[in-house]
C-alpha positions in Angstrom: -125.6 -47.6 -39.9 -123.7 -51.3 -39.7 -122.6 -52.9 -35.8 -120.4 -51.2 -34.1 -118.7 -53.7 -32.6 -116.9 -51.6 -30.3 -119.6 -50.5 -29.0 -121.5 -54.0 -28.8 -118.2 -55.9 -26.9 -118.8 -54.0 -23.3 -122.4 -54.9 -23.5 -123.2 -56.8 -19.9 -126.2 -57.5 -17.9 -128.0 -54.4 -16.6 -126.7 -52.3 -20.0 -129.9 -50.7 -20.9 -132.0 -51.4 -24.1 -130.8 -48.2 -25.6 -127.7 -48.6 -25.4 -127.8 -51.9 -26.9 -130.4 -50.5 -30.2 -127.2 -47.6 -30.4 -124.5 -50.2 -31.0 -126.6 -52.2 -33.4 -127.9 -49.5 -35.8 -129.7 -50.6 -38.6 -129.4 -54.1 -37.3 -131.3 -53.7 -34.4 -135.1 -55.5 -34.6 -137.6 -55.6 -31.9 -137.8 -59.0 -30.7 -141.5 -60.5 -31.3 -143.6 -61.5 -28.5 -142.7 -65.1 -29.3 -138.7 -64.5 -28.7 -139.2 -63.5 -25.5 -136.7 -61.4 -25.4 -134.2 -63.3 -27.6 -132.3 -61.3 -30.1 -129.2 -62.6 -32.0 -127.1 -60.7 -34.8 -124.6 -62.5 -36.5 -122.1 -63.4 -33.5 -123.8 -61.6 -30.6 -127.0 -62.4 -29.3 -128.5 -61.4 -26.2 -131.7 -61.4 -24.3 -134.0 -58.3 -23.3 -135.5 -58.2 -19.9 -139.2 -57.0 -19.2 -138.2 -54.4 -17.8 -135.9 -53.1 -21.2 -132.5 -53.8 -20.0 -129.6 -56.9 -21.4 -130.5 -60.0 -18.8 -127.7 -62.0 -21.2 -124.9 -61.1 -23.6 -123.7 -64.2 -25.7 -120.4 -63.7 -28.2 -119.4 -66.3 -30.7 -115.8 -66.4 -32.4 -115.3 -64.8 -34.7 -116.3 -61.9 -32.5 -113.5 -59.5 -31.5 -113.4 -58.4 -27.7 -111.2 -57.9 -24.7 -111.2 -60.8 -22.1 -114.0 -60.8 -20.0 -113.2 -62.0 -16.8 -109.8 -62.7 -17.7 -111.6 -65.2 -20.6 -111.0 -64.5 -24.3 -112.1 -65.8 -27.2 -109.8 -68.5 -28.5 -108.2 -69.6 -25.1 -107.1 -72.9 -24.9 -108.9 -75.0 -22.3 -106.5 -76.1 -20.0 -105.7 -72.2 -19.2 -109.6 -71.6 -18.5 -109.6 -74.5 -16.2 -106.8 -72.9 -14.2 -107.9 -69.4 -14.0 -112.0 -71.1 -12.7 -111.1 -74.3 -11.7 -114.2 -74.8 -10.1 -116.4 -74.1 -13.2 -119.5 -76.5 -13.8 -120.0 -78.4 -16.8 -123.7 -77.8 -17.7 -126.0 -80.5 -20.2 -126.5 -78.7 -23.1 -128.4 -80.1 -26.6 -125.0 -78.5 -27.9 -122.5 -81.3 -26.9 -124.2 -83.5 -30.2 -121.8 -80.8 -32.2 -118.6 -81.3 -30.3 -119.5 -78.6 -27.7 -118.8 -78.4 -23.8 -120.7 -75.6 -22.0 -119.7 -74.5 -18.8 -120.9 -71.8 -16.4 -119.6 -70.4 -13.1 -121.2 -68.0 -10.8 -119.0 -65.0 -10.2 -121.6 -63.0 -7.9 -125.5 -63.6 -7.1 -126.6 -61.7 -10.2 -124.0 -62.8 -12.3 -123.1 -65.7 -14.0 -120.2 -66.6 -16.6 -120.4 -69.0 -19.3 -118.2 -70.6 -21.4 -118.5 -72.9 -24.6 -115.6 -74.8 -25.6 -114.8 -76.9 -28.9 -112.1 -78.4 -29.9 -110.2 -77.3 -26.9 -110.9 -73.7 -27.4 -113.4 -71.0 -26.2 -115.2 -70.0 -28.9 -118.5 -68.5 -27.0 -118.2 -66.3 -24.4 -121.4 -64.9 -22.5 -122.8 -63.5 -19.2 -126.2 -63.5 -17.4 -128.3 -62.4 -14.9 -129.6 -65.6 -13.3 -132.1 -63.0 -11.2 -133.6 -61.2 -14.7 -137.2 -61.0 -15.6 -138.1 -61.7 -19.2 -141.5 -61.1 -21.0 -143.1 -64.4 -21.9 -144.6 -65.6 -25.2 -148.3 -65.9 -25.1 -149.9 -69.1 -25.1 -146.8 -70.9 -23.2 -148.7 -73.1 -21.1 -152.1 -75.0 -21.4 -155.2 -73.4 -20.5 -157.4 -75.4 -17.6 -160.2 -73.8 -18.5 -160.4 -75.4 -22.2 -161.1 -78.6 -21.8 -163.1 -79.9 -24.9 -161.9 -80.8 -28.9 -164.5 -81.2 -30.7 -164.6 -83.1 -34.7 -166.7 -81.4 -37.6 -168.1 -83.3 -40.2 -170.5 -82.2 -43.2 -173.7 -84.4 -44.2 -175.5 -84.3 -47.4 -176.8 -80.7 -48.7 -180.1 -79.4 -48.1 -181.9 -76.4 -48.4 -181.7 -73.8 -45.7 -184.7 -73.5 -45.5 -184.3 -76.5 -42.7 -182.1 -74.1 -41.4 -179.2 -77.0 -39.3 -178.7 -76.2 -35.9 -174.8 -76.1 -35.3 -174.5 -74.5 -39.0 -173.0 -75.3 -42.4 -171.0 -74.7 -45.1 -171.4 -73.3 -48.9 -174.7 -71.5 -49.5 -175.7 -68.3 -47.7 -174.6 -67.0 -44.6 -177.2 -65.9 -42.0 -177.5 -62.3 -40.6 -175.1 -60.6 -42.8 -177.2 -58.6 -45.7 -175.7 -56.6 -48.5 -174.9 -53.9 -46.2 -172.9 -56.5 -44.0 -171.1 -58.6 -46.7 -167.7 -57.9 -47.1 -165.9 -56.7 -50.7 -162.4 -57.5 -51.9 -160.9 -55.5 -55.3 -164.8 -54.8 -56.3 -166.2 -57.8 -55.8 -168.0 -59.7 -53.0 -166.7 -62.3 -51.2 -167.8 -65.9 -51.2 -169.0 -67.6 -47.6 -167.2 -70.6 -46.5 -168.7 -71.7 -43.7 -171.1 -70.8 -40.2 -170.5 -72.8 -37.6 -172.1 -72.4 -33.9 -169.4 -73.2 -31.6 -169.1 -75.1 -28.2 -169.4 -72.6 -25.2 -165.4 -73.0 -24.6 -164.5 -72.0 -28.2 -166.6 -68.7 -27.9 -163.8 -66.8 -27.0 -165.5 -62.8 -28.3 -167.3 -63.6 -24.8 -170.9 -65.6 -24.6 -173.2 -62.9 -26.4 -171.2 -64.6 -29.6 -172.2 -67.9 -30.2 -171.1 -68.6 -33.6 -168.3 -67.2 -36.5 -169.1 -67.1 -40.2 -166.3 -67.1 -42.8 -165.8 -65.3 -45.7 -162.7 -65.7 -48.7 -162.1 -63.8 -52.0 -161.5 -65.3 -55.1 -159.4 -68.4 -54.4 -160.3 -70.6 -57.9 -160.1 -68.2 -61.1 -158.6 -65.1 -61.7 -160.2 -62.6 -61.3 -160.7 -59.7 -63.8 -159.3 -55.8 -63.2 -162.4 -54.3 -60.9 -162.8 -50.9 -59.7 -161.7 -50.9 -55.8 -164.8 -50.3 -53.4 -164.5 -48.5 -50.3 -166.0 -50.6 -47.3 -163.8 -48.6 -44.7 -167.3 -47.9 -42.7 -168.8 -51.0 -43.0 -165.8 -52.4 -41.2 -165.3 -49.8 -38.9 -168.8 -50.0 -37.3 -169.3 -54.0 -37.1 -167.3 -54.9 -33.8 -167.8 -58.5 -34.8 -166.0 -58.3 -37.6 -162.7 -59.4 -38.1 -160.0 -59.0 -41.8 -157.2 -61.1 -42.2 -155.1 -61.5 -45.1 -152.5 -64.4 -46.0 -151.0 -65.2 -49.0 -152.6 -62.3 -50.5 -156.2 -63.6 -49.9 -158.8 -61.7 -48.2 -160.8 -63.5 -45.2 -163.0 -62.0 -43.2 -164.4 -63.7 -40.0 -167.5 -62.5 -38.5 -168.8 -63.2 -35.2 -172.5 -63.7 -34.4 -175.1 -63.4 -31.7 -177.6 -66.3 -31.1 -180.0 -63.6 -33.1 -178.0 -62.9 -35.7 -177.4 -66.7 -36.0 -181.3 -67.3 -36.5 -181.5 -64.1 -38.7 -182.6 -64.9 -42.6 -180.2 -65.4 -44.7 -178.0 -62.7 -46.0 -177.4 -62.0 -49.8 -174.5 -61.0 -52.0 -175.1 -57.3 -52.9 -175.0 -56.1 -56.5 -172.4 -53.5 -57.3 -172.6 -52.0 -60.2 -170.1 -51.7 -62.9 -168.2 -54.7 -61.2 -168.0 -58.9 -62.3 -170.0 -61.1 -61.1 -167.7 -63.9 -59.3 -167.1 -67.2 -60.8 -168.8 -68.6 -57.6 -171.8 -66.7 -58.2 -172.1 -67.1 -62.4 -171.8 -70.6 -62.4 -172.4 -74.1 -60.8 -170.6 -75.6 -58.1 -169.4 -78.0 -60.5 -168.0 -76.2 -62.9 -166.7 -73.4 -60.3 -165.1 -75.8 -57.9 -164.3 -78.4 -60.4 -165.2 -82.5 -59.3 -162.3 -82.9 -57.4 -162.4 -80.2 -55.2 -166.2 -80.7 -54.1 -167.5 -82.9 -50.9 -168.9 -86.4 -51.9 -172.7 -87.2 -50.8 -172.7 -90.1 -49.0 -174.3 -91.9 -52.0 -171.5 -90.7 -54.0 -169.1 -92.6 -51.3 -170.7 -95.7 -51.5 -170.9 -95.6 -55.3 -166.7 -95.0 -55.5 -166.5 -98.0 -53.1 -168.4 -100.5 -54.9 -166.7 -101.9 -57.5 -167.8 -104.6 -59.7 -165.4 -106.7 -62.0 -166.1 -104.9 -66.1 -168.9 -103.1 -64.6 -166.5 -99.3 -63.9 -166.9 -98.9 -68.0 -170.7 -99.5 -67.2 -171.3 -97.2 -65.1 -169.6 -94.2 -66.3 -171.6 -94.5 -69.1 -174.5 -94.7 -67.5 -173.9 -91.7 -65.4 -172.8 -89.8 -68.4 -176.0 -90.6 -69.5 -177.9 -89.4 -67.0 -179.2 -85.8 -66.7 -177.4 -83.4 -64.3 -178.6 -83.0 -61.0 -178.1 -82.6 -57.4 -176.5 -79.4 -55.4 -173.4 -80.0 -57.6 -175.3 -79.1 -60.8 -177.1 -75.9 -60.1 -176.6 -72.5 -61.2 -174.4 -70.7 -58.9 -177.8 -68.6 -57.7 -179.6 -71.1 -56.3 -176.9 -73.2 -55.4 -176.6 -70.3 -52.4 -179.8 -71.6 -51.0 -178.7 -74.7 -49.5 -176.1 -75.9 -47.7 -173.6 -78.9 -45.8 -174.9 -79.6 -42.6 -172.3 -79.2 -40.0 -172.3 -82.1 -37.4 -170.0 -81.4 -34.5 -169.3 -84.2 -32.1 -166.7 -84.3 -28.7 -163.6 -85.9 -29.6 -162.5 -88.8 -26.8 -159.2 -89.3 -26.0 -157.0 -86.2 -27.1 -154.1 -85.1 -24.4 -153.7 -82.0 -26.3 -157.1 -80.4 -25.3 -155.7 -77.1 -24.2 -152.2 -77.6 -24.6 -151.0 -74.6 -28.0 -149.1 -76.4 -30.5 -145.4 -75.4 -30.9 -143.2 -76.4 -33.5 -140.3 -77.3 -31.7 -140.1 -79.5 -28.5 -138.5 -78.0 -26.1 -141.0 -74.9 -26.6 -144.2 -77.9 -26.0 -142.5 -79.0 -22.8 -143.9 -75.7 -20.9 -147.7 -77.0 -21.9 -147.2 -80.4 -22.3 -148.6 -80.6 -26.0 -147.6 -83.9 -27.9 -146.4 -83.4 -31.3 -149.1 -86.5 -33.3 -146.0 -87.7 -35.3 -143.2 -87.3 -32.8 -142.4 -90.8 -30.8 -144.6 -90.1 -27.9 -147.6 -89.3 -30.1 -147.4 -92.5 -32.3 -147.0 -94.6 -29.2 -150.2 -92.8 -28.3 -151.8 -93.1 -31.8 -152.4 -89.6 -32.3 -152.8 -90.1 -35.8 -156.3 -91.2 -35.0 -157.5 -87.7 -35.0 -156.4 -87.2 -38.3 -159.5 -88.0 -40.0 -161.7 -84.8 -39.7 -163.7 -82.0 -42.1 -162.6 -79.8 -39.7 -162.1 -80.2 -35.8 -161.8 -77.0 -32.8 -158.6 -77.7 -30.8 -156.4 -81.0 -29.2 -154.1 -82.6 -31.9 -153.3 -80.2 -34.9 -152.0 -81.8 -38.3 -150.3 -78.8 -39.8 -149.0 -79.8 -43.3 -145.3 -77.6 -42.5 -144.8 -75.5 -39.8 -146.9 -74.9 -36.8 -148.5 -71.6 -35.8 -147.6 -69.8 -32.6 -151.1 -69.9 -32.0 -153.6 -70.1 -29.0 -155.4 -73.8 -28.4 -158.5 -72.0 -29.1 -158.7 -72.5 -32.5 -160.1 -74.1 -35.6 -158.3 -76.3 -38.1 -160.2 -76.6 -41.6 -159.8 -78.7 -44.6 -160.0 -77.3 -48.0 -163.3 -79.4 -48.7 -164.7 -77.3 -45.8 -166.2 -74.7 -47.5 -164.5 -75.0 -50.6 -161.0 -73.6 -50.6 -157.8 -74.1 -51.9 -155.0 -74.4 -49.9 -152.9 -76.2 -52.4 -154.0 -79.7 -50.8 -153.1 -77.8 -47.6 -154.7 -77.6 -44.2 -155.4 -73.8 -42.5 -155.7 -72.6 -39.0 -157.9 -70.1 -37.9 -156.5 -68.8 -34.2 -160.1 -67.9 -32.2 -158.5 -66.1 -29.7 -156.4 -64.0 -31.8 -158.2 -63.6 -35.3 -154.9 -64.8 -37.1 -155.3 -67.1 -39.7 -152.7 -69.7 -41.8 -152.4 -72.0 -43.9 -149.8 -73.9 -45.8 -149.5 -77.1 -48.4 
């Protein structure tokens, strides 16, 4: 069913929701919780009270209507400052485009407005300046979250020396075959476990620390018989499935004993491949450029040496393989990166959620790193990060609409591949994005 446009031109402030879903037809969409309330088709838009009624009506020429308030669309100026000569010219981010916005009150709950360019009305709209409308969450900072904190990975050990705020790679603790989540057959890989900061524990403070789980992200993987983990997932209240970009993640939460529980192990399923991450070496599953550096590693790509590169390749070549890099995929699950997490100084965005636009960050304050404000501050000095939980976020596009409770991971952090991207993980609501 298309607009009815005769139907949408009396729409007004009070008109109810039903009314309005009616004239659009097929058109009409439920505004998300981040419009709040803000719906536009074509040249109408409008804006839905809490309550489900029109608080706003906005027409744009081309629409047809019938004068509204003795204005119609396409008369010239002069004749709409005779008929309100009173009317108020309003600052509007508009004017940039050759627009003049005006407004005049015609009653207590009711306001006319009127946009005018090149001496002709050409939007029309009225509003309820008394209307209620439902808010987006996460519009203003959060005084209770007052800490960012930096992550950073340190050599790999074995678990055994189990590290005390967590780590990435190996195996995951507390979550046994019966636990471990499976994508299209096949098990999926753990990322990371990290124990995080009391204000970051946002499942409540029995849950002390989130592991991470992601399907096959490197190879492709081969046609595998579907297994059914529908009551696995049902029954573990700390678990959490997201999917984006058609990978599987699943986030689990964990208790202080499930954090100090032995290590959990992939289960075998029969009749189904065994994952690239589990059949082979990090090396050759990851590939060396997509693998963290040992800090001996580091200091060996710094130091340079005039003829000696040549050298030293060779020499390396030479060598026999070792280290975590090298070993078969199997045992490679019994150590891990060491997680250090350490307070970051300085950030004004501690609690502020990051918007994309500006005018939607003035309601928290949150300072954009790369917008003029934040490079007087030198925001960019957070940049520089494994991972980090809240303040500054460096998405590589778009910002999330979520929560400041939230974690923002590299692809070296656990071994992903975000297409030299960056991904958010939204603690508060178990949403996760990423983008390159």
């Amino acid at each position: 069913m298309p607009i009815d446009n005769v139907r949408l031109a009396p729409m007004q402030p009070g008109v109810s929701v039903e009314e309005l879903k009616a004239a659009l037809g097929t058109s009409w969409k439920e505004p998300s919780l981040q419009a709040e309330g803000h719906l536009h088709i074509e040249e109408f838009g409008t804006r839905i009270t809490a309550d489900g009624r029109l608080g706003e009506v906005h027409f744009r020429a081309p629409f047809e209507l019938p004068p509204i308030h003795g204005v119609r669309m396409g008369m010239p100026a002069e004749e709409l400052y005779r008929l309100y000569p009173g009317v108020e010219r309003i600052s509007d981010e508009r004017e940039k485009y050759g627009w003049t916005m005006l407004r005049t009150n015609l009653s207590d709950t009711l306001t006319l407005g009127v946009g005018i360019r090149e001496d002709v009305v050409r939007i029309i709209s009225l509003t309820d300046p008394t209307a209620v409308y439902p808010e987006r969450p996460y519009k203003y900072a959060d005084p209770s979250l007052t800490k960012a904190y930096d992550l950073t990975m340190t050599d790999p050990i074995d678990l055994a020396r189990r590290p005390s705020s967590g780590w990435c790679y190996g195996r995951p603790p507390g979550i046994d075959a019966s636990r471990w989540p499976v994508s299209n057959g096949m098990p999926l890989r753990h990322a990371f476990t990290v124990k995080l900061p009391p204000q970051y524990r946002t499942l409540g403070d029995e849950y002390v620390a989130i592991s991470l789980f992601v399907d096959e992200q490197w190879e492709t993987p081969p046609a595998s018989r579907s297994v059914d983990t529908g009551g696995a997932r049902r029954a573990d209240p700390g678990r959490f499935d997201m999917e984006f970009m058609d990978n599987d993640y699943t986030l689990f939460w964990l208790t202080e004993e499930e954090f100090a529980a032995p290590l959990g192990a992939p289960p075998a399923i029969e009749g189904a491949p065994v994952p690239g991450w589990l059949s082979k070496s990090p090396l050759d599953y990851f590939g060396e450029f997509n693998l963290p550096r040992t800090a001996a590693e580091q200091q060996a790509k710094s130091v340079f040496s005039p003829g000696g590169l040549a050298v030293n390749e060779l020499l390396a070549a030479a060598r026999p393989p070792r280290g975590w890099k090298n070993l078969p995929g199997t045992e490679a699950l019994d150590y891990g990166w060491p997680i250090e997490i350490t307070l970051r100084e300085g950030d004004p965005n501690v609690g502020k959620p990051a918007r994309e636009f500006r005018h939607q960050n003035e309601f928290s304050g949150y300072i954009a790193a790369y917008s003029e404000e934040g490079q007087a501050l030198g925001l960019e000095r957070f940049q520089d990060w494994h991972a980090h939980l809240g303040g500054t976020m460096f998405p590589i596009q778009g910002y999330p609409d979520f929560s400041p409770f939230y974690i923002e991971i590299s692809e070296i952090f656990g071994g992903f591949n975000f297409g030299d991207g960056v991904a958010q993980i939204d603690l508060k609501e178990m949403k996760l994005e990423w983008a390159c």
